[in-house]
C-alpha positions in Angstrom: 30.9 0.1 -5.8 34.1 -1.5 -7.7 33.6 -5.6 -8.0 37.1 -7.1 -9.0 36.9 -11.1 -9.2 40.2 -12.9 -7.7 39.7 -16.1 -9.0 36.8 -18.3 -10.4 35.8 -18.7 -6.9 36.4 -15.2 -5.5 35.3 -11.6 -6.0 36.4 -8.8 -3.9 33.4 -5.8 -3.2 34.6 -2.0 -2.6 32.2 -0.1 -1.2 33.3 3.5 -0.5 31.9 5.6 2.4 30.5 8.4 0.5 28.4 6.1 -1.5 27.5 4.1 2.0 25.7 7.8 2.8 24.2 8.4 -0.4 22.0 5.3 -0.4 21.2 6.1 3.5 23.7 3.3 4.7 26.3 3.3 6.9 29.4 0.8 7.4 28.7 -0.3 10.8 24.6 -1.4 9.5 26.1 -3.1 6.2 28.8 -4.6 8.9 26.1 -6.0 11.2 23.7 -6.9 8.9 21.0 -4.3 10.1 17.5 -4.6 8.1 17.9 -1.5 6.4 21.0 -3.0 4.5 19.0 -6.1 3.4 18.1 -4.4 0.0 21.6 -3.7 -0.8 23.2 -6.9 0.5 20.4 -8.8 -1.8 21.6 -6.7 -4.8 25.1 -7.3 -4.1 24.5 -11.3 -3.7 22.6 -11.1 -7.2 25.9 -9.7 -8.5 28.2 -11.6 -7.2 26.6 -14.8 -7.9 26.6 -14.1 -12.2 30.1 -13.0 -11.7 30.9 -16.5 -9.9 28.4 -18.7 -11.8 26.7 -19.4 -8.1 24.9 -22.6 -7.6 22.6 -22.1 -4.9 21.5 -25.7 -5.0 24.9 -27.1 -4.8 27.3 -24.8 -3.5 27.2 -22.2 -0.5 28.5 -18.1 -0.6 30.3 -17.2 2.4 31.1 -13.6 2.9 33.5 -11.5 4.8 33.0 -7.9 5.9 36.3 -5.8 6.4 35.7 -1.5 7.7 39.0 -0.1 6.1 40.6 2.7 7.6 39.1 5.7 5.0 35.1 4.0 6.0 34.9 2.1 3.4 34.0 -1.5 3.3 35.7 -4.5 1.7 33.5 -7.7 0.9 34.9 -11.1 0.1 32.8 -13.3 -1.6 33.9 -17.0 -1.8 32.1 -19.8 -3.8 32.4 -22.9 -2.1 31.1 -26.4 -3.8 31.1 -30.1 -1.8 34.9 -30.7 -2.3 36.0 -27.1 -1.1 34.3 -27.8 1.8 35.9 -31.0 2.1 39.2 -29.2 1.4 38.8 -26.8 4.2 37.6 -29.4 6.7 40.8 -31.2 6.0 43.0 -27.8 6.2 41.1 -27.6 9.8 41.9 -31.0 11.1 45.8 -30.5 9.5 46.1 -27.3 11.4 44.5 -28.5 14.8 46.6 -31.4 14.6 49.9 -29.2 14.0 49.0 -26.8 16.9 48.8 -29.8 19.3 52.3 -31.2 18.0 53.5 -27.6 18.4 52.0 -27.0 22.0 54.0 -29.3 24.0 53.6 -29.7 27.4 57.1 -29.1 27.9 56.8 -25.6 26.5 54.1 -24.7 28.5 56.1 -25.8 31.4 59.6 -23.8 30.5 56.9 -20.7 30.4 56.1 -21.6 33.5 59.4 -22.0 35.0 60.3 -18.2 33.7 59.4 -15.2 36.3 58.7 -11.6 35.9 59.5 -10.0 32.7 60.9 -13.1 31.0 57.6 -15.3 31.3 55.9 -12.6 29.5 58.2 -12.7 27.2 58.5 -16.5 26.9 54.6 -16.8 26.6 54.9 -13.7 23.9 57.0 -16.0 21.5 55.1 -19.4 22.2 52.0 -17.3 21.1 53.8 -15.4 18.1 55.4 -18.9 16.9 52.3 -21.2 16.6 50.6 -18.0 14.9 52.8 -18.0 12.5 52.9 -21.7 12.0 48.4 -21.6 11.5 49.4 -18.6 9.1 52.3 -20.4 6.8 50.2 -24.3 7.1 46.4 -22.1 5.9 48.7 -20.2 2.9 50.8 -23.3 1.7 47.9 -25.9 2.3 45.1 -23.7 0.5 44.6 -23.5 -3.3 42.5 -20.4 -2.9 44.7 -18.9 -0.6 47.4 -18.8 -3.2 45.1 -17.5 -5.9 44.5 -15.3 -3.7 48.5 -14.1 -2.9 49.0 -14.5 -6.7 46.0 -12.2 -7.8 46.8 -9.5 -5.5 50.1 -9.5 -6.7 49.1 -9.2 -10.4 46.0 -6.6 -9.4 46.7 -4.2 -12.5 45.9 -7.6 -14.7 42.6 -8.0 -12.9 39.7 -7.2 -14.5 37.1 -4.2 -12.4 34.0 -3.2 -12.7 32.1 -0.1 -11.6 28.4 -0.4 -10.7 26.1 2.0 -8.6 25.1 0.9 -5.2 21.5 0.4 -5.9 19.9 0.5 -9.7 16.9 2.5 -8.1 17.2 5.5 -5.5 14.9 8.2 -4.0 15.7 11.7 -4.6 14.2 14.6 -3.1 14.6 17.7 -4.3 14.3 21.2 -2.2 13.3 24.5 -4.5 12.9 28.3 -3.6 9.9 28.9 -6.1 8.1 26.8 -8.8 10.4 28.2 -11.1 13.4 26.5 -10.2 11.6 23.3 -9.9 10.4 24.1 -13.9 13.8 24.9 -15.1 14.9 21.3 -13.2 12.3 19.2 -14.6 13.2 20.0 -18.1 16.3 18.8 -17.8 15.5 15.4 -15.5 12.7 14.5 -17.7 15.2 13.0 -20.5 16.5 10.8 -17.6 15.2 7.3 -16.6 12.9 8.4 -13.5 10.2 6.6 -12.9 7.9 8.0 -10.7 7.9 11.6 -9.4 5.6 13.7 -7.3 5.2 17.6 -6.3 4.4 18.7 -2.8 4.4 21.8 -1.2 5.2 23.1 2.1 6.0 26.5 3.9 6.3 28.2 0.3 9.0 25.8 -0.4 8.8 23.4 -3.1 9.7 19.4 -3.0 10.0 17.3 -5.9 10.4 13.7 -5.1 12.1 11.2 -7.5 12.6 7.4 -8.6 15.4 7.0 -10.8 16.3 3.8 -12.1 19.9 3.4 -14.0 22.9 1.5 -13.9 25.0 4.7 -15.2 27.1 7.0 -13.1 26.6 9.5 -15.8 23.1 9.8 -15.5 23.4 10.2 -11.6 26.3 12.9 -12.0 23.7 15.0 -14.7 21.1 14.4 -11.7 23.0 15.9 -9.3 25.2 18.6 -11.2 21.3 20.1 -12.2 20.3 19.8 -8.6 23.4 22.0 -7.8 21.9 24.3 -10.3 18.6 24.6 -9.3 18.1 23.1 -5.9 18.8 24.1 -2.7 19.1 21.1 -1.8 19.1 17.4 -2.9 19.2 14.3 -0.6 19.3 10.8 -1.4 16.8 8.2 0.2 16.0 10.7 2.7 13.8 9.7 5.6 12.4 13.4 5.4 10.5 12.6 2.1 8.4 10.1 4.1 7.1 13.0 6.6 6.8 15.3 4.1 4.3 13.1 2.1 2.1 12.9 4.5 2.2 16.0 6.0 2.8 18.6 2.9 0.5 20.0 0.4 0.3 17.2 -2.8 0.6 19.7 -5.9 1.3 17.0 -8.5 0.9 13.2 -7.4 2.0 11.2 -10.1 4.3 12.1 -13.5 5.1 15.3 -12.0 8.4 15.8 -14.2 7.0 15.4 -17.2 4.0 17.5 -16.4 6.7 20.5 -15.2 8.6 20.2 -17.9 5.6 21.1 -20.2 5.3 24.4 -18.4 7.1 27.4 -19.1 9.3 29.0 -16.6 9.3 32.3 -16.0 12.1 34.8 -17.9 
């Protein structure tokens, strides 16, 4: 996830697809505000709100969702105190106002008067005007709308931070023979997991994970020794549920650390 902050009152939120699917998401539930977002969205609103200062007791967060066109999602977070609201209330009323001056009756009535193809045409460029008339009053009558043209067009001066989705994930891990699942251990037991627990099923092995970091280096080491020794290694996987219950518990608690005291076979 890449956090770049606009202005004092703005922060833009990247969140790429692949990452959407490695914490079990997916753009259209972080779009609609399914429950199973909830976690993320409340991680995201804790982060925003120290990059923006946020007030809760005097000032509001309003929020835009954008799904680009690689899957990805774009979040705009705005910071809004009593005389921003009072700004845009104003900006409301100045632009309702202008659409009624704009909208005569007179040009309704020479749209009228047109037929066939040049009515649709003359209702085309009523339509096309007085939306580009909202557009120019919003962007010249707005302070944060100009911040908002003039960060964009300095970007490479703005300031970006990269951050993991979620500080803590589940990983399961899928192993051949105990072996494997030795040889893995010793190397995740210098990382910052948790909790971890061994179950067996069908002669397969499963090692379930917590790890809890805020570095992308730790998660790539994770996964590169997963690559190594697993056959297989899922994120947040709704399998791990089933198989907890349903499996053989070989090691219920500390499991890593345990397996990483053993020695693997040569």
């Amino acid at each position: 996830m890449v956090i770049i902050k606009i202005s004092e009152k703005t922060v833009q939120c990247s969140i790429a697809a692949q990452e959407l699917h490695e914490i079990g998401l997916t753009p259209e539930a972080l779009l609609h505000g399914e429950e199973k977002s909830i976690p993320f969205m409340t991680q995201l609103n804790q982060e925003v709100g120290q990059q923006l200062s946020y007030d809760p007791e005097n000032e509001v967060m309003m929020m835009s969702r954008n799904l680009m066109a690689d899957g990805s999602v774009r979040i705009y977070a705005v910071k809004m105190d009593n005389d921003d609201i009072q700004s845009s209330a104003d900006r409301l009323r100045s632009i309702a106002q202008g659409i009624l001056d704009y909208l005569t009756q007179d040009k309704i009535d020479a749209v009228k008067a047109e037929k066939g193809k040049d009515k649709s045409d003359a209702l085309n460029k009523l339509v096309e005007g007085m939306n580009n008339m909202v557009g120019r009053m919003y962007l010249e009558e707005s302070k944060e709308g100009q911040e908002l043209i003039s960060a964009l067009e300095k970007i490479q001066e703005v300031n970006a931070i990269s951050k993991p989705a979620l500080e803590y994930q589940r990983y399961m891990g899928e192993f051949d023979n105990l072996d494997k699942v030795i040889r893995f251990s010793k190397i995740a037991s210098a990382m910052p997991i948790v909790d971890s627990a061994l179950y067996k099923a069908d002669d397969r092995y499963y090692l379930m994970m917590g790890l809890q970091t805020d570095s992308e280096a730790v998660v790539y080491e994770l996964r590169k020794a997963g690559i190594e020794y697993a056959s297989a290694l899922s994120v947040n996987s709704p399998e791990e549920l089933h198989l907890a219950e349903t499996a053989e518990c070989i090691i219920a608690k500390d499991a890593i650390s345990h397996l990483a005291e053993l020695e693997a076979e040569s």
